[in-house]
One Martini backbone bead per residue (centre of mass of N, CA, C, O) as a GRO file, in nm:
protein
  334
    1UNK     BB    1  -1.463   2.989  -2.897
    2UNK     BB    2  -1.323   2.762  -2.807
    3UNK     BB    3  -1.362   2.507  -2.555
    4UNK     BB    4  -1.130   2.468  -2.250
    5UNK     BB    5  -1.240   2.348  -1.939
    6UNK     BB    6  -1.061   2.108  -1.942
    7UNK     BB    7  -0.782   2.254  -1.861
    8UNK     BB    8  -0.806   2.274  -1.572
    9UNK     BB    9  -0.654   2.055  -1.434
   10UNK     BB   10  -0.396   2.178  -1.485
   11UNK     BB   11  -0.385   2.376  -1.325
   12UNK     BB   12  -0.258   2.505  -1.014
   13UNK     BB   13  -0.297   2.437  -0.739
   14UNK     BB   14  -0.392   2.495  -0.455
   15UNK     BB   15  -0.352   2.505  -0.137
   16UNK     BB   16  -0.378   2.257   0.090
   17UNK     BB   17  -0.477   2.130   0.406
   18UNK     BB   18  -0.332   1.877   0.635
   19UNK     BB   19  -0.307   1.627   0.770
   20UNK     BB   20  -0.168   1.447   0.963
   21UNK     BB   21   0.123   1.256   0.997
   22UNK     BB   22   0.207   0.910   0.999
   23UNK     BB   23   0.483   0.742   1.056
   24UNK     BB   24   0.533   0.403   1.006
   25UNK     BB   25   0.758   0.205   1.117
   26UNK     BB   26   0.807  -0.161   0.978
   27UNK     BB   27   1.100  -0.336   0.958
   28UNK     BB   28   0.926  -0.610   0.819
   29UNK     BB   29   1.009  -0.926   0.626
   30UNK     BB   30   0.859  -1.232   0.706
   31UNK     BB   31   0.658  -1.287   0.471
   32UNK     BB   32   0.920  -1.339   0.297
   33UNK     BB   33   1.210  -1.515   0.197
   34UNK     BB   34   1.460  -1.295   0.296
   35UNK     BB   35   1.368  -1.011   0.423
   36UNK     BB   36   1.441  -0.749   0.283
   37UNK     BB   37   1.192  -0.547   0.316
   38UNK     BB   38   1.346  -0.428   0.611
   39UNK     BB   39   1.496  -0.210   0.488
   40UNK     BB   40   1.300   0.014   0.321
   41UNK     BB   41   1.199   0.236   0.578
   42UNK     BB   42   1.495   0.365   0.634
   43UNK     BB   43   1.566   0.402   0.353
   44UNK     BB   44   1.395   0.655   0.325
   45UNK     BB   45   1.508   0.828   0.545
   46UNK     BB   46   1.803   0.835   0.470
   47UNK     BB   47   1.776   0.893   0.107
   48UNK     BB   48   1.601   1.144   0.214
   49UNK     BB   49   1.372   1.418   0.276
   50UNK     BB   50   1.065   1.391   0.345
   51UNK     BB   51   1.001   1.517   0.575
   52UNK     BB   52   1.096   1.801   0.569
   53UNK     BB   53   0.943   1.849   0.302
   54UNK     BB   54   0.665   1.820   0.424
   55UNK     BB   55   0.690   2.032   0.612
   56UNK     BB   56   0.719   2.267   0.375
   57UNK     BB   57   0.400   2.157   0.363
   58UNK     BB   58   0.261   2.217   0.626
   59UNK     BB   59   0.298   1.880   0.723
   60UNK     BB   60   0.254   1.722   1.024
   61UNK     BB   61   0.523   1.510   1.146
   62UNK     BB   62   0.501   1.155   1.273
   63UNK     BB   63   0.766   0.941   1.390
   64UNK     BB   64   0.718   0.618   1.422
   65UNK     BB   65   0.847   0.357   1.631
   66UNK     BB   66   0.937   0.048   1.674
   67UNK     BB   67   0.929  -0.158   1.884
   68UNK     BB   68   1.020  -0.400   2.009
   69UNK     BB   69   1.042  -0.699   1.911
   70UNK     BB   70   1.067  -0.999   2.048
   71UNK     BB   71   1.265  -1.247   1.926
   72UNK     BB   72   1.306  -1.394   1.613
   73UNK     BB   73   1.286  -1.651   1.501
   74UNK     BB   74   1.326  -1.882   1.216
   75UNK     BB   75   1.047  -2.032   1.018
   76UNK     BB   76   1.097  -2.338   0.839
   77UNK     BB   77   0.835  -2.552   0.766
   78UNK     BB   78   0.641  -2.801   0.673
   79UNK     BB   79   0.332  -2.645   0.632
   80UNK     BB   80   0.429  -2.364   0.699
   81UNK     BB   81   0.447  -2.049   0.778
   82UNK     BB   82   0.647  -1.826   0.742
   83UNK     BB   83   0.694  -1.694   1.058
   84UNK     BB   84   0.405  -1.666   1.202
   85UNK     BB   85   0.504  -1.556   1.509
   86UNK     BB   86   0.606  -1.258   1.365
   87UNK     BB   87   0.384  -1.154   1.224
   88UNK     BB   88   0.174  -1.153   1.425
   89UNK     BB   89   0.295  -0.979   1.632
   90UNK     BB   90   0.313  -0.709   1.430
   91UNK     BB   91   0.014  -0.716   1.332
   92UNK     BB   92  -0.087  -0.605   1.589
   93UNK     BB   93   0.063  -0.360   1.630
   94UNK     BB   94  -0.005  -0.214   1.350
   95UNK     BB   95  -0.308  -0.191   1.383
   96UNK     BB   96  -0.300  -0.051   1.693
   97UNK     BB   97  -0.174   0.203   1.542
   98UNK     BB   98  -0.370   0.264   1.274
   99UNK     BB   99  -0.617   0.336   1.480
  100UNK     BB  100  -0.448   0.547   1.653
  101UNK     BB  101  -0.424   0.748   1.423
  102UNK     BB  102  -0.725   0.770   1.340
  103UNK     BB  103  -0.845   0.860   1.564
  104UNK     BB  104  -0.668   1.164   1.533
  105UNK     BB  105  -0.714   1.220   1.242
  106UNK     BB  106  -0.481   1.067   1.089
  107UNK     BB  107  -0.244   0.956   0.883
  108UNK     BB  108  -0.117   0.662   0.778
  109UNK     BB  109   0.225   0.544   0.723
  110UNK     BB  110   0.371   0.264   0.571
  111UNK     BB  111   0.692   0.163   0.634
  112UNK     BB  112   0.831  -0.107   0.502
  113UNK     BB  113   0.784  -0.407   0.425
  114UNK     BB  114   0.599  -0.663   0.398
  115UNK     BB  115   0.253  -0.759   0.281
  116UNK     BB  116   0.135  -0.844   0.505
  117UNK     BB  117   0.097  -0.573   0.652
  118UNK     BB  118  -0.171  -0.495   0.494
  119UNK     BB  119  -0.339  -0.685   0.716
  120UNK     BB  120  -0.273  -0.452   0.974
  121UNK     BB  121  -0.397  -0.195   0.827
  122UNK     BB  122  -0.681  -0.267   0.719
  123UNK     BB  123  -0.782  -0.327   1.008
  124UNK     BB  124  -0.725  -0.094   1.161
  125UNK     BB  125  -0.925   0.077   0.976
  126UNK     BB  126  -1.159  -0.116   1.033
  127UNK     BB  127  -1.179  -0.056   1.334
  128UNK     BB  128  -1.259   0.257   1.318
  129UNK     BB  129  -1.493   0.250   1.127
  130UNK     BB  130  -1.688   0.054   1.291
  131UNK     BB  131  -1.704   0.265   1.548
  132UNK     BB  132  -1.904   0.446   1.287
  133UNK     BB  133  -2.062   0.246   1.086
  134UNK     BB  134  -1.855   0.192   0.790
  135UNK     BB  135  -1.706  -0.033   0.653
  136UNK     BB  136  -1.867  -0.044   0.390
  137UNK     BB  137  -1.671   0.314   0.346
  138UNK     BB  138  -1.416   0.094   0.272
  139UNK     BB  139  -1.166   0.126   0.051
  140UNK     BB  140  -0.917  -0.012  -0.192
  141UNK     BB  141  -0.605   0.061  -0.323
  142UNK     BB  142  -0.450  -0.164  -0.541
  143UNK     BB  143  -0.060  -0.157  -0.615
  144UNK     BB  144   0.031  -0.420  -0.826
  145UNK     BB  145   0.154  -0.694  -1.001
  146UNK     BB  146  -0.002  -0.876  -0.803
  147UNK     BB  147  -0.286  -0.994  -0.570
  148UNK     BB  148  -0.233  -1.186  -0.319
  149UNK     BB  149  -0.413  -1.487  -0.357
  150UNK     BB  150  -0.319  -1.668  -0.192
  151UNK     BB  151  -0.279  -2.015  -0.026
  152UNK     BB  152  -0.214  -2.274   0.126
  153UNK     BB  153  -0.347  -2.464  -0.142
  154UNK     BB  154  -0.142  -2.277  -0.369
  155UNK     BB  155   0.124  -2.261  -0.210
  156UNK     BB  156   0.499  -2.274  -0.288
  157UNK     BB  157   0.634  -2.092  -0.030
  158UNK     BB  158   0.485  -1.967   0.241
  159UNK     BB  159   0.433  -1.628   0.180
  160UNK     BB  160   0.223  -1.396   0.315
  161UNK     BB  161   0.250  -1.174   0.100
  162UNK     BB  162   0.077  -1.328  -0.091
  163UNK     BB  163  -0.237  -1.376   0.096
  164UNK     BB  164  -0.341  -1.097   0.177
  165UNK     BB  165  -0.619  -1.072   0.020
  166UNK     BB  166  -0.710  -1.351   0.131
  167UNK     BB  167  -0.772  -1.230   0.414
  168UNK     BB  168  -0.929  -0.995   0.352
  169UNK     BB  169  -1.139  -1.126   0.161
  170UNK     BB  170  -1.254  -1.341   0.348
  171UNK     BB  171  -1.596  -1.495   0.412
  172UNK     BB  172  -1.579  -1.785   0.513
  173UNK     BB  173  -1.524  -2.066   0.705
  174UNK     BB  174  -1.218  -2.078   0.931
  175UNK     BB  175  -1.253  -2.427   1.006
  176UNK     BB  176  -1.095  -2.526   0.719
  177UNK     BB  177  -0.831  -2.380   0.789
  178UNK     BB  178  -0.521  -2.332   0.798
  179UNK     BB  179  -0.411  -2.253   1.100
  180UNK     BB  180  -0.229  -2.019   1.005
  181UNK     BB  181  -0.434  -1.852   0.829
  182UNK     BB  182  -0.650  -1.854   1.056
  183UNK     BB  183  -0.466  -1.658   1.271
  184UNK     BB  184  -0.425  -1.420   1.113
  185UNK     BB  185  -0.777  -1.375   1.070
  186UNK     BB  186  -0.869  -1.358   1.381
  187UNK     BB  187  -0.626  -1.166   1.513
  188UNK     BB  188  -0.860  -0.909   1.422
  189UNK     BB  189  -1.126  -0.926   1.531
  190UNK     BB  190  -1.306  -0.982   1.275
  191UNK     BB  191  -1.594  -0.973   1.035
  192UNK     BB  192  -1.637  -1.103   0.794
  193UNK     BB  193  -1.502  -0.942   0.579
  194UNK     BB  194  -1.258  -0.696   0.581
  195UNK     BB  195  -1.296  -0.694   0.296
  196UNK     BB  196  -1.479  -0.632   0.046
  197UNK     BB  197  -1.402  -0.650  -0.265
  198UNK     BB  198  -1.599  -0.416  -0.409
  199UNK     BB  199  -1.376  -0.239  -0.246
  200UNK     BB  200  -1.174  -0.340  -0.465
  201UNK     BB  201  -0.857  -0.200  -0.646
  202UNK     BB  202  -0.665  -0.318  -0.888
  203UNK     BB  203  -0.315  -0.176  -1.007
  204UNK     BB  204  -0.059  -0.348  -1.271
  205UNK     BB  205  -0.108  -0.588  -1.365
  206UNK     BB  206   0.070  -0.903  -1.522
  207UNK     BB  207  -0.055  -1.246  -1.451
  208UNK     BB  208  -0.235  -1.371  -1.628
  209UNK     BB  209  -0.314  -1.649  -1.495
  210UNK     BB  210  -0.441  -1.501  -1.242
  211UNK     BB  211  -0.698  -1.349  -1.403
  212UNK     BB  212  -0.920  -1.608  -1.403
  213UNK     BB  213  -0.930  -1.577  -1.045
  214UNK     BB  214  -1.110  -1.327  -1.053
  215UNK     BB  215  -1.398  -1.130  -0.898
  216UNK     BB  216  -1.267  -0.844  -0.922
  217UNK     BB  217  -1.161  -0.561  -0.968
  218UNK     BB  218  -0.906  -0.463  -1.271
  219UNK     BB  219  -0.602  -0.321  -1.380
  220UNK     BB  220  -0.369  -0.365  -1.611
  221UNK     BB  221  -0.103  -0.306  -1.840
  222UNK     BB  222  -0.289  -0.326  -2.073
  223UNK     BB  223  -0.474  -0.140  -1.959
  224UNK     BB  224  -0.283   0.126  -1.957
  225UNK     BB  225  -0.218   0.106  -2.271
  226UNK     BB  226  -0.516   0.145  -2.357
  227UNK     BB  227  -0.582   0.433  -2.143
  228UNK     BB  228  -0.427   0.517  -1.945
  229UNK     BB  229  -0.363   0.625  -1.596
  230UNK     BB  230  -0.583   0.830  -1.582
  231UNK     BB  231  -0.796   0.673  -1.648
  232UNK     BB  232  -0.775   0.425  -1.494
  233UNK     BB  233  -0.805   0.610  -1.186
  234UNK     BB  234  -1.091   0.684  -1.264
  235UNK     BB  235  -1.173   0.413  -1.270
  236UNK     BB  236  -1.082   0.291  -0.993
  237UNK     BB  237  -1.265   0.557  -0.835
  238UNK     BB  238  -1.553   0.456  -0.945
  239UNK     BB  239  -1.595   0.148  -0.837
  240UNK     BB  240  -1.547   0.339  -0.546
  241UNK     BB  241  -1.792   0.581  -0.492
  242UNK     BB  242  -1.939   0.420  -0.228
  243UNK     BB  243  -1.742   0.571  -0.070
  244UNK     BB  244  -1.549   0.738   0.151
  245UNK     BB  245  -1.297   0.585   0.186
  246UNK     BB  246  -0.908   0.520   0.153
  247UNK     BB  247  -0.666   0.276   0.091
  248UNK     BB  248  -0.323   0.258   0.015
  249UNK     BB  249  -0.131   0.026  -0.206
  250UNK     BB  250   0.220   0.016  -0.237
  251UNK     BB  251   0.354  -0.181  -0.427
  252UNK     BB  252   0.657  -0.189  -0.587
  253UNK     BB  253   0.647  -0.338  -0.794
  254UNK     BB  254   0.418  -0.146  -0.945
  255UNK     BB  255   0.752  -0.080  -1.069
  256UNK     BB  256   1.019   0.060  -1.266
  257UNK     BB  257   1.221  -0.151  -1.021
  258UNK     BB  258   1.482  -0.304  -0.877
  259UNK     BB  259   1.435  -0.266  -0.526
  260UNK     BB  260   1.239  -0.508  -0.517
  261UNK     BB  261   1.007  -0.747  -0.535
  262UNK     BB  262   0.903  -0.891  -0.771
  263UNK     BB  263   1.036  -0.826  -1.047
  264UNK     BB  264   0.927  -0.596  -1.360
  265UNK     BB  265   0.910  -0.555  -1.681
  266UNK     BB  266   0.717  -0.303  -1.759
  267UNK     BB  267   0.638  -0.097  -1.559
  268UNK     BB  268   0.575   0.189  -1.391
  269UNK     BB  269   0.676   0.479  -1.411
  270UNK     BB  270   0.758   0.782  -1.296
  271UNK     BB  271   0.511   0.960  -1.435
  272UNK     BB  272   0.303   0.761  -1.360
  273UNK     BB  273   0.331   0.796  -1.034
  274UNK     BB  274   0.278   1.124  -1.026
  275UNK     BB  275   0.026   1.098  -1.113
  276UNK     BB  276  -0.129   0.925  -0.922
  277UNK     BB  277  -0.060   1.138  -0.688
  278UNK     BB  278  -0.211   1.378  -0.831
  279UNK     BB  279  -0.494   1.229  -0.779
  280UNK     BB  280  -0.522   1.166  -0.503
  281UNK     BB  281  -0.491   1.443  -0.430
  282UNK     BB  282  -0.724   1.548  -0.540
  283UNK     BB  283  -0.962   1.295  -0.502
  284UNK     BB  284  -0.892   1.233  -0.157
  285UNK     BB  285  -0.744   1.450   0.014
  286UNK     BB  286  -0.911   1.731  -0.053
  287UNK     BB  287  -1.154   1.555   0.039
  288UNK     BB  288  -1.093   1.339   0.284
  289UNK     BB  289  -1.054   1.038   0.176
  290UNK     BB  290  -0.786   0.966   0.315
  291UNK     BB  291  -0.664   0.746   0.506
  292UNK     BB  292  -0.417   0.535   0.428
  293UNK     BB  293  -0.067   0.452   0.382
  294UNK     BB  294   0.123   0.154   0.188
  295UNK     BB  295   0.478   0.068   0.178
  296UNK     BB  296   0.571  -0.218  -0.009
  297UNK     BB  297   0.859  -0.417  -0.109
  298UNK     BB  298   1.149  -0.269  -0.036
  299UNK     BB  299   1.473  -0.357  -0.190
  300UNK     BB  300   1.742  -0.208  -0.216
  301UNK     BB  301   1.999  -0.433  -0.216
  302UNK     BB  302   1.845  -0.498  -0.544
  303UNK     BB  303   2.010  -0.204  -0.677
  304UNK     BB  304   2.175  -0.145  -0.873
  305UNK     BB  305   2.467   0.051  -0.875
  306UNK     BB  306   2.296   0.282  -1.063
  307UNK     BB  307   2.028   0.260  -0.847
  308UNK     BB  308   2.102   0.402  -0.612
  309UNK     BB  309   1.809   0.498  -0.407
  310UNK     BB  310   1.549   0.551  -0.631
  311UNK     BB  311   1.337   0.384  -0.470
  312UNK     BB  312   1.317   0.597  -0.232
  313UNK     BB  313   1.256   0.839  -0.419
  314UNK     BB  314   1.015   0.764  -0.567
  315UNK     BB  315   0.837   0.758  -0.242
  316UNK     BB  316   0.919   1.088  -0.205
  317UNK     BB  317   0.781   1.176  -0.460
  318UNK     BB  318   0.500   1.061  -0.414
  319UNK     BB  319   0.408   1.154  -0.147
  320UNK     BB  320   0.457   1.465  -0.164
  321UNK     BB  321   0.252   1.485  -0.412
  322UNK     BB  322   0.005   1.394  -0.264
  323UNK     BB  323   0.109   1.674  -0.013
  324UNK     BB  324   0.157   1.918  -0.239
  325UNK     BB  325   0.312   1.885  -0.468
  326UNK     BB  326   0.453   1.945  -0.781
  327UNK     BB  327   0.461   1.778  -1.088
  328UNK     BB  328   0.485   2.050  -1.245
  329UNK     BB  329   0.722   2.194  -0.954
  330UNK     BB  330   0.962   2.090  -0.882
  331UNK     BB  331   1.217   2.054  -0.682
  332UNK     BB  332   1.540   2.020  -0.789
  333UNK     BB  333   1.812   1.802  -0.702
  334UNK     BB  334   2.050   2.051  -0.843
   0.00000   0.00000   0.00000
């Protein structure tokens, strides 16, 4: 008889208990250009099922609700970064939040807001690594369409949410950065690099121009489309195999979404979202290496009329499946 243990993948995982999750409110969009994305964090909890469901996964959930901060100007300057002292001031808070949650043995699941704050999230698992003297077994999946690499000496737009990547990757001496550039990645209080390359892996990636600036691992749509999503994660995974924990970034554009920003054509669909959260489960949180997770750069009100709620939708399905639903065995929303 042919041998199927292949098939074994397929069977329905049994359930595993989870950490707790801290679910981080941060309804802050000032790294991008309209502040959009400072909607999408209420929106998901508004427009989904969220908490329930995950109650409902035996997974005990802690809803943080973010500080007052401010108020803050809109800060529009010529060769300043846009916002940087709102910036500044919530990335502070957010770090020693997701510091505070890592404590506790708890997920931190960031709610935002747009990708600068993933420079105060990975800033601050990497602040509890240290005191562990891991940081160097802590790796980042990070999914977008493009790489976050920009930087003031190349930057068009002025907004810190292109240049996440290069904050947190930035390695050499910090003294003759854009006074702005410099108080963001110094303002973490960490030794360069806050994250070394070799222990990032994009996924989703679709800027051509962009792919022949970068010296770390990614794989494009390109890839996705002559490997399929899971050897993609398989392969995203090996990449990262001598860390001990991972740090998962979804920038919402690297979904064919229209609520997010910097929307692009032909990008993941649901198949493959629900795919992806299904291996996080599987090889990351029941092994106990996920550490924590980014939602960034969802913006509802750039929804179609027809498809009010879907991106909402989306990442509740997303984290669910991550923390314990069946991916072929969802319960349906009618």
């Amino acid at each position: 008889m042919q041998n199927l243990d292949f098939l074994k993948s397929r069977k329905r995982q049994t359930w595993k208990e989870s950490s707790p999750i801290d679910l981080i409110i941060c309804p802050y969009g000032f790294g991008g250009t309209d502040n959009l994305a400072q909607e999408g964090a209420y929106s998901i909890l508004g427009a989904t099922e969220l908490t329930r469901t995950l109650e409902a996964l035996n997974v005990k959930v802690n809803v943080v609700e973010p500080p007052s901060l401010g108020p803050f100007e809109i800060q529009e300057q010529s060769r300043r970064i846009r916002n940087i002292e709102a910036i500044i001031s919530v990335n502070n808070w957010l770090r020693e939040q997701v510091f505070f949650s890592r404590g506790l043995v708890h997920v931190p699941i960031i709610l935002g807001g747009d990708a600068s704050l993933s420079i105060a999230s990975l800033a601050g698992v990497m602040k509890h690594y240290q005191d562990q003297g891991k940081r160097d077994k802590v790796a980042c999946l990070w999914f977008s369409n493009h790489f976050g690499n920009s930087s003031p000496e190349v930057t068009k737009s002025w907004n810190a949410n292109r240049m996440a990547f290069t904050a947190l990757s930035y390695s050499a001496s910090v003294a003759e950065l854009h006074e702005d550039f410099r108080n963001i990645i110094i303002s973490n209080n960490l030794s360069l690099p806050i994250i070394a390359k070799e222990n990032v892996v994009h996924v989703g990636i679709n800027h051509r121009s962009a792919q022949d600036s970068v010296d770390h691992n990614y794989f494009s749509m390109e890839d996705v489309t002559d490997l399929g999503i899971g050897r993609v994660i398989e392969e995203s995974l090996k990449c990262v195999a001598h860390c001990e924990y991972v740090h998962i970034v979804f920038d919402l554009n690297v979904f064919d979404l229209s609520g997010v920003s910097n929307y692009s054509l032909g990008q993941l669909n649901y198949r493959e979202a629900l795919s992806i959260a299904r291996q996080i489960d599987i090889c990351l949180r029941r092994e106990n290496k996920l550490s924590s997770i980014d939602i960034v750069e969802h913006c509802p009100s750039r929804e179609a009329w027809d498809k009010r709620g879907e991106s909402a939708e989306w990442v509740a399905d997303l984290l669910e499946n991550i923390f314990g639903a069946h991916i072929f065995n969802v319960a349906r929303k009618y």
